[in-house]
C-alpha positions as CSV (number, residue, x, y, z in Angstrom):
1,X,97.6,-35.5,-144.1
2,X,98.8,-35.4,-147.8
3,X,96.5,-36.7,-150.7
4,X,97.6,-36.9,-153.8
5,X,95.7,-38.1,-157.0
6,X,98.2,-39.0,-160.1
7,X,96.4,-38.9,-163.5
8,X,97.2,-39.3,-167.3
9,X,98.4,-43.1,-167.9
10,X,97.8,-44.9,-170.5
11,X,98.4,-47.2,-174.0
12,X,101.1,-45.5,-176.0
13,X,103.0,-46.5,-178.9
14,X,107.1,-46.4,-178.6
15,X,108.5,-42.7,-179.4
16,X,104.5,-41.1,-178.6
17,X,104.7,-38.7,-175.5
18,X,102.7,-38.5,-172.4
19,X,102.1,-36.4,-169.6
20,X,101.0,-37.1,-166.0
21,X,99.6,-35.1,-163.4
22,X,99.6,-35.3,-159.5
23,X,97.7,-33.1,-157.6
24,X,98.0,-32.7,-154.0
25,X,95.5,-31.9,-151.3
26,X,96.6,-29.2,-149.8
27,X,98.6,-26.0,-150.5
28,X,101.8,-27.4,-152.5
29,X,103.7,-24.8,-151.0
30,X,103.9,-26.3,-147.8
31,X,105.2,-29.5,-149.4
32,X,109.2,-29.3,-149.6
33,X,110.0,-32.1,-152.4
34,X,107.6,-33.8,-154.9
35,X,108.4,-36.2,-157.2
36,X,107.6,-39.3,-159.5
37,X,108.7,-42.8,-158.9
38,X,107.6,-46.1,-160.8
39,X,107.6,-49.6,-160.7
40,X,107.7,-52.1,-163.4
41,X,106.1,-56.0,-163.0
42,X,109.0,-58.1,-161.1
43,X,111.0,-54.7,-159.8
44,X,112.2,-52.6,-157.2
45,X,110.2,-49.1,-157.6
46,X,112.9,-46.6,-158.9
47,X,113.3,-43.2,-159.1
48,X,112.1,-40.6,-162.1
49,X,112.4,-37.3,-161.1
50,X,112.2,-35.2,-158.4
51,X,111.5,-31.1,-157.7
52,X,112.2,-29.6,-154.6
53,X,110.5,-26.3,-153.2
54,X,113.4,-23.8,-154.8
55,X,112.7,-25.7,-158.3
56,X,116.0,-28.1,-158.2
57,X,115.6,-30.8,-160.3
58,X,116.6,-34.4,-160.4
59,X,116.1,-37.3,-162.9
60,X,116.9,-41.2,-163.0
61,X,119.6,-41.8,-165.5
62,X,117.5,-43.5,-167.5
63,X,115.2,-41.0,-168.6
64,X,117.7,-37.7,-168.4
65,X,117.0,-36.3,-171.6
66,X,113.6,-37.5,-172.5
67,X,111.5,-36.8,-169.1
68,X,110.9,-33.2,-167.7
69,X,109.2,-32.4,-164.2
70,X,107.3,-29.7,-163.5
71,X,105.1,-27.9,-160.6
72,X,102.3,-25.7,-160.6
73,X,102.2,-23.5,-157.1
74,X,98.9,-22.0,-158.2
75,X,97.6,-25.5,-159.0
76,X,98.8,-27.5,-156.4
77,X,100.4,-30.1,-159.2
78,X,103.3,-31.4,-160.3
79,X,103.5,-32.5,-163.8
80,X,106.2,-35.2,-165.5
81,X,106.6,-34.7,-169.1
82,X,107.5,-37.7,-171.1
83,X,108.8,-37.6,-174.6
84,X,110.3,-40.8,-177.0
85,X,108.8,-43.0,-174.5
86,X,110.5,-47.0,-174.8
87,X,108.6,-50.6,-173.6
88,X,111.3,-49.9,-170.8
89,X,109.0,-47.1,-169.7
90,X,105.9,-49.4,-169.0
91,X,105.2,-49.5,-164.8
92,X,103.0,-47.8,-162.3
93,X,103.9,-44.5,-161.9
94,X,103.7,-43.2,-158.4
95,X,103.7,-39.8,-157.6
96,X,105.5,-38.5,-154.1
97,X,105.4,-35.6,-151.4
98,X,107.7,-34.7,-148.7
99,X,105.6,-32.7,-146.1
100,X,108.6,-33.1,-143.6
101,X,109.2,-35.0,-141.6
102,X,105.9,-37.6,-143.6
103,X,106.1,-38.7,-146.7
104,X,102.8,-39.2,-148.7
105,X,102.1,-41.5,-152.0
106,X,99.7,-41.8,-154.5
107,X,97.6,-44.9,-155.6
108,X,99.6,-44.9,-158.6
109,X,98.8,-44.4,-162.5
110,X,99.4,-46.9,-165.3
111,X,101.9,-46.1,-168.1
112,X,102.4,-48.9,-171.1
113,X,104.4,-47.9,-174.1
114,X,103.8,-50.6,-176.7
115,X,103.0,-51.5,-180.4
């Protein structure tokens, strides 16, 4: 069993930056992928990024450039970096580990981006 507690949302204003932590509940090395994913009021949950165990990457189209993930071995976290954050940015962002062959979600954490 895989628990993982997301933290950082919150109110920012558009172009403001942000970043969010997920920590898991046991040793992150024996977790093979972790990512972020979010979900915005009325739509399907998407994909942000992902990091795999060897440090591969992977983002959503639409935040390549802006967005940066992250993981801490000695920490047991992975991090997702968000810069020139939009109002297209506002959902629940939920953070994701692939402890094969399970995978485990968070309860999600809150990310608006408005003026």
């Amino acid at each position: 069993q895989v628990q993982l507690a997301e933290s950082g949302g919150g109110l920012v204003q558009p172009g403001e930056s942000l970043r969010l932590s997920c920590a898991a509940s046991v040793r992150s090395s024996s977790i093979s992928t972790m990512g972020w994913y979010r979900q915005a009021p009325g739509k399907e949950r998407e994909l942000v990024a992902t990091i795999t165990s060897d440090g591969a990457t992977n983002y959503g189209d639409s935040v390549k450039g802006r967005f940066t993930i992250s993981r801490d071995y000695a920490k047991d976290t992975v991090y997702l970096q968000m810069s020139s954050l939009k109002p297209e940015d506002t959902a629940v962002y939920y953070c994701k580990a692939r402890r094969w062959p399970i995978d485990y979600w968070g309860k999600g954490t809150l990310v608006t981006v408005s003026s």
